[in-house]
C-alpha positions as CSV (number, residue, x, y, z in Angstrom):
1,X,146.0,10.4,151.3
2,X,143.6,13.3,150.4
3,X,144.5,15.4,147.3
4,X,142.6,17.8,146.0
5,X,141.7,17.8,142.5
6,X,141.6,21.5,141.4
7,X,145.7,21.4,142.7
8,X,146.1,18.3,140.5
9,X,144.5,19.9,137.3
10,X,146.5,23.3,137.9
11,X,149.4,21.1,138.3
12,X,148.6,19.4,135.0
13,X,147.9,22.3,132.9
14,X,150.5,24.1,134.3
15,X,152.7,21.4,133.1
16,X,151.1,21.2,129.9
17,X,151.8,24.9,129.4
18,X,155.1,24.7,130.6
19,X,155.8,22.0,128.0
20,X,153.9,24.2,125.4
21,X,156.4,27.1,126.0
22,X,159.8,25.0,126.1
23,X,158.1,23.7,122.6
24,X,158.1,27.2,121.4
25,X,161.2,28.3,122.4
26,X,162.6,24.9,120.8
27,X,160.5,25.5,117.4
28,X,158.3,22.0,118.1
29,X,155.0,22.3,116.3
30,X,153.2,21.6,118.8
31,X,152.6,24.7,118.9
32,X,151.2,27.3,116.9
33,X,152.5,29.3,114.2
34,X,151.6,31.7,111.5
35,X,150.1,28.6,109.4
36,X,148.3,26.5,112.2
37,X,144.8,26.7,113.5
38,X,145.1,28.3,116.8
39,X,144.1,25.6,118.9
40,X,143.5,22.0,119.1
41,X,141.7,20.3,122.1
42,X,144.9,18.3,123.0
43,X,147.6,20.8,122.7
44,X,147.2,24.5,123.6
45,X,148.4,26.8,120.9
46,X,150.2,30.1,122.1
47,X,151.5,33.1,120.0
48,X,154.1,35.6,121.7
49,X,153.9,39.3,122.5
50,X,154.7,42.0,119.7
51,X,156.1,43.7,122.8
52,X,158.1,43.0,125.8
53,X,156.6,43.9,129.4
54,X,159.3,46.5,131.2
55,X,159.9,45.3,134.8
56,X,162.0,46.5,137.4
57,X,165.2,44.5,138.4
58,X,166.0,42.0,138.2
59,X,164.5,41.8,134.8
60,X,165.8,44.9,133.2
61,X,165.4,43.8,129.6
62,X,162.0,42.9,130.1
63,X,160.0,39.9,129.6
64,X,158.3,38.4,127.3
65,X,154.5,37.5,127.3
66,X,152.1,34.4,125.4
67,X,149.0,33.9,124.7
68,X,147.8,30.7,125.1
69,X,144.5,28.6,124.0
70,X,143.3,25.0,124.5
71,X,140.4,23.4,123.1
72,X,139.3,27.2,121.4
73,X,136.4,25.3,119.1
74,X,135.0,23.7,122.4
75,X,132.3,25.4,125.0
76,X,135.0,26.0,127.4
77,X,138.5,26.9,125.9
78,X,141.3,27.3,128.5
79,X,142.9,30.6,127.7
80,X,145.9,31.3,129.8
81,X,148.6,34.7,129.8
82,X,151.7,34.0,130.8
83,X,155.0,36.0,131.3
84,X,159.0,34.4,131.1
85,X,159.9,36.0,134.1
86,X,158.3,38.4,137.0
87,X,154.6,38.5,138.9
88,X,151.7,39.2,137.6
89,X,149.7,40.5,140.8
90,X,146.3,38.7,141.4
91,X,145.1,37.7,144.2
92,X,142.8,34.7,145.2
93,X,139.5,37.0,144.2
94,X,140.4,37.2,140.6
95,X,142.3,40.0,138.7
96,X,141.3,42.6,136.3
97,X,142.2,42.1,132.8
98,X,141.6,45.1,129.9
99,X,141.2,43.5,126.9
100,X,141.7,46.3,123.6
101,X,140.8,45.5,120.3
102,X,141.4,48.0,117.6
103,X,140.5,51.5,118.5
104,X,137.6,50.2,120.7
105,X,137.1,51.1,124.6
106,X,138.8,48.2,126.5
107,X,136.4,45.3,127.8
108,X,137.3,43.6,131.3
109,X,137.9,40.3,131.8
110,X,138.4,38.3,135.1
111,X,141.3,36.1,135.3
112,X,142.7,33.9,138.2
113,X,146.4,32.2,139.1
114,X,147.0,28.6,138.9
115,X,145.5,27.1,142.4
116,X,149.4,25.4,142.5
117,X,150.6,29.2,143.0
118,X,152.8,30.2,139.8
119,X,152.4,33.9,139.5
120,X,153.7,34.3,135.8
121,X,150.8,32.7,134.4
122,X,146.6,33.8,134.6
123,X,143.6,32.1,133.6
124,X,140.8,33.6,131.7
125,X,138.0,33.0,133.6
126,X,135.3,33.2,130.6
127,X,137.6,32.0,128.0
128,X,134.6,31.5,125.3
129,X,134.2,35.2,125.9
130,X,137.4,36.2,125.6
131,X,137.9,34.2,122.0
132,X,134.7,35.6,121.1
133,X,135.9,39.8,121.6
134,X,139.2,39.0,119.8
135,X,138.4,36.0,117.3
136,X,138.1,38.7,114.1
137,X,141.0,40.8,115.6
138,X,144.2,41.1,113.4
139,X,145.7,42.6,116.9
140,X,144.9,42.7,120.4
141,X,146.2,44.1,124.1
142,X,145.4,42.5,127.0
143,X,146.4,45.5,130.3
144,X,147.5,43.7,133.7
145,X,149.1,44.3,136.8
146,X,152.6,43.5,137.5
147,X,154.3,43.3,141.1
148,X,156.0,46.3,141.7
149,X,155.6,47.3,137.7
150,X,152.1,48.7,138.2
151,X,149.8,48.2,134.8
152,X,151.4,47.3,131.7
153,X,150.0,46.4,128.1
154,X,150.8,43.2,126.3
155,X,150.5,43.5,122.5
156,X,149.6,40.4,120.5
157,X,149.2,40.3,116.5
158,X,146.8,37.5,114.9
159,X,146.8,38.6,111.4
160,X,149.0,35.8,110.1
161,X,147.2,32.5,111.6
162,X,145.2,30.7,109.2
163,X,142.3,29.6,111.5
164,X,140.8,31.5,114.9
């Protein structure tokens, strides 16, 4: 039996995420919150949207988005985007993130969907660099494109964690 290990890791982290998220919504402290560091090397830490992303139907109330990071104090932190519900659209290429901090012009990053084919969830493909344009943000939006939603802004507010 051949398996490829970039499916298994996907599969893994996408697991670990989705056991990140279930901890939020079930108030675990696993992961972060106004008074924990943002990330640990073990657990990812994620903070919600200040906004929710508008979507066509079937999610007419919207979604909401996180923002996830694993491992931020290592050389390669796994930063991840994710949605509740609908597509992000990205195909295998990569997709176009626009990153806003402040008042500043926004700064593209590439991100990618889990090999194991979830589309509510993206990958920052330079993570480090990512962390590095928002660390000193008190607020950040990160601009992506949604399947039959077109570009939308996710709004996401730092200025209560102790540590970045």
């Amino acid at each position: 039996m051949i398996i490829d290990r970039g499916i298994v890791v996907d599969l893994v982290t996408a697991s670990l995420a989705a056991a990140a998220f279930t901890a939020l919504l079930a108030g675990q402290p696993a992961m972060a919150s106004r008074d924990q560091p943002l990330a640990t090397a073990a657990h990812p830490s994620c903070i919600d949207s200040v906004n929710r992303v508008t979507l066509g139907f079937p999610y007419a109330r919207g979604t909401a988005a996180h923002f996830c990071v694993q491992g931020a104090n290592t050389a390669t932190p796994r930063v991840t985007v994710a949605i509740d519900n609908g597509q992000f659209m990205c195909p295998d290429r990569g997709c176009r993130l626009d990153v806003r901090v402040g008042h500043a012009a926004p700064l593209a990053f590439i991100a990618s969907e889990p090999r194991a084919g979830a589309s509510n969830i993206l990958y920052v493909r330079n993570g480090a660099a990512f962390l590095a344009h928002t660390r000193a943000a008190a607020r950040f939006s990160v601009g992506a494109r949604f399947f039959q939603s077109g570009r939308q802004n996710m709004e996401f507010d730092l200025s209560g964690l102790a540590s970045r």
